[in-house]
C-alpha positions in Angstrom: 0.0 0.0 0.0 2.5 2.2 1.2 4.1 1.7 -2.6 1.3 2.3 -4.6 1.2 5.8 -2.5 4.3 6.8 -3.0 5.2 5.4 -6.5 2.5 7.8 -8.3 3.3 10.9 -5.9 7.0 10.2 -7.0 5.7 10.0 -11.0 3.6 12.5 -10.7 6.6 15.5 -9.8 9.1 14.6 -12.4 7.0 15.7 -15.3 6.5 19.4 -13.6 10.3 19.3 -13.0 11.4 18.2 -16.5 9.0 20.8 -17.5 10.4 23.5 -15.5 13.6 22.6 -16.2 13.4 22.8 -20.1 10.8 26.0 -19.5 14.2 27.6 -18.1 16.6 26.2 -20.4 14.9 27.7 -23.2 14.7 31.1 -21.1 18.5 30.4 -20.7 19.1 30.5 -24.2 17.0 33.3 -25.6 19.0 35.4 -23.5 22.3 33.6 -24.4 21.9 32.6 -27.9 22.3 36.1 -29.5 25.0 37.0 -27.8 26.8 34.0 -28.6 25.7 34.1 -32.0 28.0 37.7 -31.9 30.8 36.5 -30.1 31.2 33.4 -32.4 30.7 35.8 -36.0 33.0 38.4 -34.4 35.9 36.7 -32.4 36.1 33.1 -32.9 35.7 32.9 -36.7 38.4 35.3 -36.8 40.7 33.7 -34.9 40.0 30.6 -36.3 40.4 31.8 -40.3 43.5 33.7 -38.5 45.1 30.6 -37.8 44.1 28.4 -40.7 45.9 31.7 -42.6 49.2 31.3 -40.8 49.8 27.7 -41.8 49.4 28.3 -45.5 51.5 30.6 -48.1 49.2 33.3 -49.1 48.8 36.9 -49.9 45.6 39.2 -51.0 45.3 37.9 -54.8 45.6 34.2 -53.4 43.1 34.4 -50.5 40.7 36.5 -53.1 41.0 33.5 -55.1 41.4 30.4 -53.4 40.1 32.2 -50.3 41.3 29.5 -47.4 42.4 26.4 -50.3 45.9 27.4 -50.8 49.5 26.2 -50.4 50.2 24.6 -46.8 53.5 25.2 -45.1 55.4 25.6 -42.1 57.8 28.7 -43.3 55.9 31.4 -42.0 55.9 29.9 -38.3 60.0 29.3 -39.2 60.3 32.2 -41.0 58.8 34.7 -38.1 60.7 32.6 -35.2 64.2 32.8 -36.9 63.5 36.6 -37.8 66.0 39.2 -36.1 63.6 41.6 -36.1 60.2 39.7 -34.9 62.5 39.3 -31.4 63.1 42.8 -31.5 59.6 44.0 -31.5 58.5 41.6 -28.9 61.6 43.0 -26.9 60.4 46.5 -27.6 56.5 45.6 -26.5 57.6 43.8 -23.2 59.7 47.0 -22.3 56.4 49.3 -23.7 54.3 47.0 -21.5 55.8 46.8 -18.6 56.6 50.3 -18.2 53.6 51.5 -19.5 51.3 49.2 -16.6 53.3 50.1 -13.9 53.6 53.7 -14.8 49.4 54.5 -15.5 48.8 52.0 -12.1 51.6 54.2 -9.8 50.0 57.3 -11.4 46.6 56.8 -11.4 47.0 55.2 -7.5 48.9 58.3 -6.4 46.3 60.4 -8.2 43.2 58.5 -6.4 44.9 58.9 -2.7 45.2 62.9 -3.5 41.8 63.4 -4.3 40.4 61.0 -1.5 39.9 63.7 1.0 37.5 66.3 0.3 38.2 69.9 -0.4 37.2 73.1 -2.8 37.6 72.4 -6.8 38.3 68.6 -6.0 35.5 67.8 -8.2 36.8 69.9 -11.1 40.2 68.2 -10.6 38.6 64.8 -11.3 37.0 65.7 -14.2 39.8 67.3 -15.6 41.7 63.9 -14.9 39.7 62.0 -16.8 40.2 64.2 -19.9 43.4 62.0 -21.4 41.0 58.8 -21.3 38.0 59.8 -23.2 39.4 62.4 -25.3 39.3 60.9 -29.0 43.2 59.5 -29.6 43.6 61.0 -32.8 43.5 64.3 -31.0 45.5 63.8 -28.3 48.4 62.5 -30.5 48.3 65.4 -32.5 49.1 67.8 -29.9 51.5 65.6 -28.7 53.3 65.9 -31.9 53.2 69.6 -32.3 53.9 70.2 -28.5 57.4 67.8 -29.6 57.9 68.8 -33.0 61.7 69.9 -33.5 61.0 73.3 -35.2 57.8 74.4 -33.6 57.1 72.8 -31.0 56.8 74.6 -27.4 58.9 72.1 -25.0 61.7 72.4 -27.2 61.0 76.3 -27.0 61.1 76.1 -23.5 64.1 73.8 -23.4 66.2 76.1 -26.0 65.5 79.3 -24.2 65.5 78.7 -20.8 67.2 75.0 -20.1 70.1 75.6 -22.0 69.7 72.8 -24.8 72.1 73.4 -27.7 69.8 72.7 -30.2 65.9 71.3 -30.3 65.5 67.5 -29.6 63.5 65.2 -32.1 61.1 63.5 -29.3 59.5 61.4 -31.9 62.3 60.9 -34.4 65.3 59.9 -32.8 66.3 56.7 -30.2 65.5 56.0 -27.4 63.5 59.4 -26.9 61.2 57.7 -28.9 60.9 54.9 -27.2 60.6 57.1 -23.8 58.2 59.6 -25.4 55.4 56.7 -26.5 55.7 55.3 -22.9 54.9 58.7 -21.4 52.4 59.5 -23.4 50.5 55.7 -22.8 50.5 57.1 -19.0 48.9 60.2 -19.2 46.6 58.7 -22.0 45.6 55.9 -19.4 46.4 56.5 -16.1 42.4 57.9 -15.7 41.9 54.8 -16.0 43.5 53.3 -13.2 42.5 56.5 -11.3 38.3 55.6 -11.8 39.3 52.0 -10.2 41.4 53.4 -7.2 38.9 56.1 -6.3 36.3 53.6 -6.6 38.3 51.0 -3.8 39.3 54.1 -1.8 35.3 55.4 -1.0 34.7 51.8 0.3 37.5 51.5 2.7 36.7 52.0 6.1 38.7 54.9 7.7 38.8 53.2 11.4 42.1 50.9 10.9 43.8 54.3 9.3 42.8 56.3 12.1 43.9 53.4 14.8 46.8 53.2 12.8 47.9 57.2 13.7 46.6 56.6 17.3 48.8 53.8 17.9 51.5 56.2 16.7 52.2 55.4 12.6 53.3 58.1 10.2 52.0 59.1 7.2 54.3 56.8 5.1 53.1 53.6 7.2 49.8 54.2 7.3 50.4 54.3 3.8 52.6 51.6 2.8 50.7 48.8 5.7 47.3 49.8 6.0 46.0 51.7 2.7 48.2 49.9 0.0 47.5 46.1 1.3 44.1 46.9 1.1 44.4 47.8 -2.1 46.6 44.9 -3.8 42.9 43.1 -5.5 42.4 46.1 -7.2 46.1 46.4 -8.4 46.4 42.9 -9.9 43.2 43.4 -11.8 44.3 46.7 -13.0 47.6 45.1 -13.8 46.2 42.1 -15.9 44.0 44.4 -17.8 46.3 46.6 -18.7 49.0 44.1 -19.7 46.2 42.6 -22.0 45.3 45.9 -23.4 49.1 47.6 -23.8 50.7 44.2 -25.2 48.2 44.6 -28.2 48.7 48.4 -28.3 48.7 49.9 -31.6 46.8 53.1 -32.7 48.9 54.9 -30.5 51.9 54.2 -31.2 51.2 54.0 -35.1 49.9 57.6 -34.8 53.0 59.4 -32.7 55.9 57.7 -34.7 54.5 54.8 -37.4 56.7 52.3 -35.3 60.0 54.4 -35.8 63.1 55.1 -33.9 62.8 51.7 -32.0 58.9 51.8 -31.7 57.9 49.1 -33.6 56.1 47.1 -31.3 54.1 43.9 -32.4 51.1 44.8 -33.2 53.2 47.7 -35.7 55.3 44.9 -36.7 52.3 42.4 -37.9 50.4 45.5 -39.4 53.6 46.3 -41.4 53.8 42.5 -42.4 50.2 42.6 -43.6 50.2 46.1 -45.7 53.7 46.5 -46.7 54.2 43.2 -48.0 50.3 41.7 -48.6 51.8 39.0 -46.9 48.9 37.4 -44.8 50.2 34.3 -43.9 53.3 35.6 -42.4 51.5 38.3 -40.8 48.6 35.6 -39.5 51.9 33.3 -38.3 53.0 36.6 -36.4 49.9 37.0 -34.7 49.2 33.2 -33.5 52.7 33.1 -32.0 52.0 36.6 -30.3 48.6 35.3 -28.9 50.7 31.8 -27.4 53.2 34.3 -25.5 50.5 36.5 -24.4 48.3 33.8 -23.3 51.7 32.3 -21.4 52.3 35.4 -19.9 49.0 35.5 -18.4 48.6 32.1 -16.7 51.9 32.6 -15.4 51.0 35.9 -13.8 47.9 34.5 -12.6 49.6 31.8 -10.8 51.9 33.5 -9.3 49.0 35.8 -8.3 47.2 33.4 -6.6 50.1 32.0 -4.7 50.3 35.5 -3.8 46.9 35.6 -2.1 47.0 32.1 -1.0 
């Protein structure tokens, strides 16, 4: 008896679950579907043609006629990792990344800390610090280039007249100012950015600890360096993978201040010079797969040594 009970109570609920279930699957994937359907047309399919390109010999007329049916081979992959000059642009982008991260993060950090506090015009301030970020980058490369330019320009005006240089210094033209010049402007261009997480982090800390902290007899520098700064390393290591993700594919700026010049050419310069100066697309698809694998290295490693970090 007791079986009979139970064994159509127990039928009787699977069929509203199953339903359910399925009711919120296909819920699940009308929201999903579309979005997937954009990621898959715009990213994978072009990473995926990318690499199917960098195992075959083709340029322009052969992909417009074969499109991905031509000639397999191996010589771009052994052509790009036996090339002089592909190791010196991935030298040149791990110097232009590095510096570049840990400049914007210091700066944007520093920046955050001096406008935590409140006082008169400190809302102007901000504003006015997050005018390199969202002004338009062809703009702010132009006045960079007349503010450096050797004939005209005002810092070597300044630096002629009243810092004693013998003659005007091409910022843009000449190594390693160059080199120096694109990594200062990629700080003030994105240290904002940096400076919206910080001052974000900083409004949520609680001022308690600090004050105990000066109570118990800390300075300004310790209070700093052990109470503010620890709380702060989450929002550093983010900040730090995203703008090691974002700098170590970096191109429009530097392709706009000195067209990869005077030791600029980093490797996204280098692959767009591949592609348009020699309508080579396999070489230049070879170039990119083999920057994606070090990229993609450098990351996991970072994010391992991260979480030992934390652990």
């Amino acid at each position: 008896m007791t079986t009979d009970t139970l064994t159509p109570a127990a039928g009787a609920r699977r069929p509203r679950r199953t339903l359910t279930e399925r009711r919120d699957t296909r819920v699940a994937w009308s929201m999903v579907g579309p979005l997937t359907l954009i990621v898959t047309a715009v990213i994978v399919v072009p990473i995926l043609w990318t690499f199917v390109l960098s195992f075959q010999e083709a340029r322009y007329s052969d992909v417009a006629r074969n499109g991905l049916f031509n000639t397999v081979t191996l010589q771009n992959y052994a052509d790009t990792l036996t090339s002089t000059g592909f190791w010196q642009s991935l030298g040149i982008t791990v110097i232009y990344t590095v510096a570049t991260t840990a400049g914007s993060i210091a700066l944007g950090y520093f920046a955050a800390l001096a406008m935590r506090d409140r006082f008169r015009g400190r809302g102007f301030l901000r504003a006015a610090f997050l005018l390199p970020y969202v002004a338009p980058v062809v703009a702010t490369a132009y006045v960079w280039k007349t503010m450096l330019n050797p004939q005209y320009g005002v810092i070597n005006a300044i630096g002629t007249r009243f810092l004693g240089w013998d003659q005007p210094i091409d910022f843009l033209g000449l190594e390693p100012y160059a080199l120096v010049t694109v990594i200062a402007y990629e700080i003030w261009r994105y240290f904002p950015f940096a400076f919206i997480f910080f001052a974000a982090a900083l409004t949520g800390l609680s001022r308690d600890v600090e004050e105990a902290a000066l109570v118990d007899g800390a300075t300004p520098w310790q209070k700093f360096w052990r109470v503010v700064t620890p709380q702060m390393l989450p929002v550093i290591a983010l900040l730090t993978l995203l703008r090691m993700v974002m700098t170590f594919n970096k191109f429009d700026d530097i392709y706009l201040l000195t067209g990869g010049a005077a030791g600029t050419e980093v490797a996204a310069v280098r692959v767009y010079d591949e592609l348009t100066g020699s309508s080579d697309i396999g070489s230049a698809s070879a170039n990119s797969v083999i920057l994606a694998i070090i990229l993609a290295a450098g990351l996991g490693l970072y994010m391992r040594l991260t979480r030992k970090a934390a652990e």
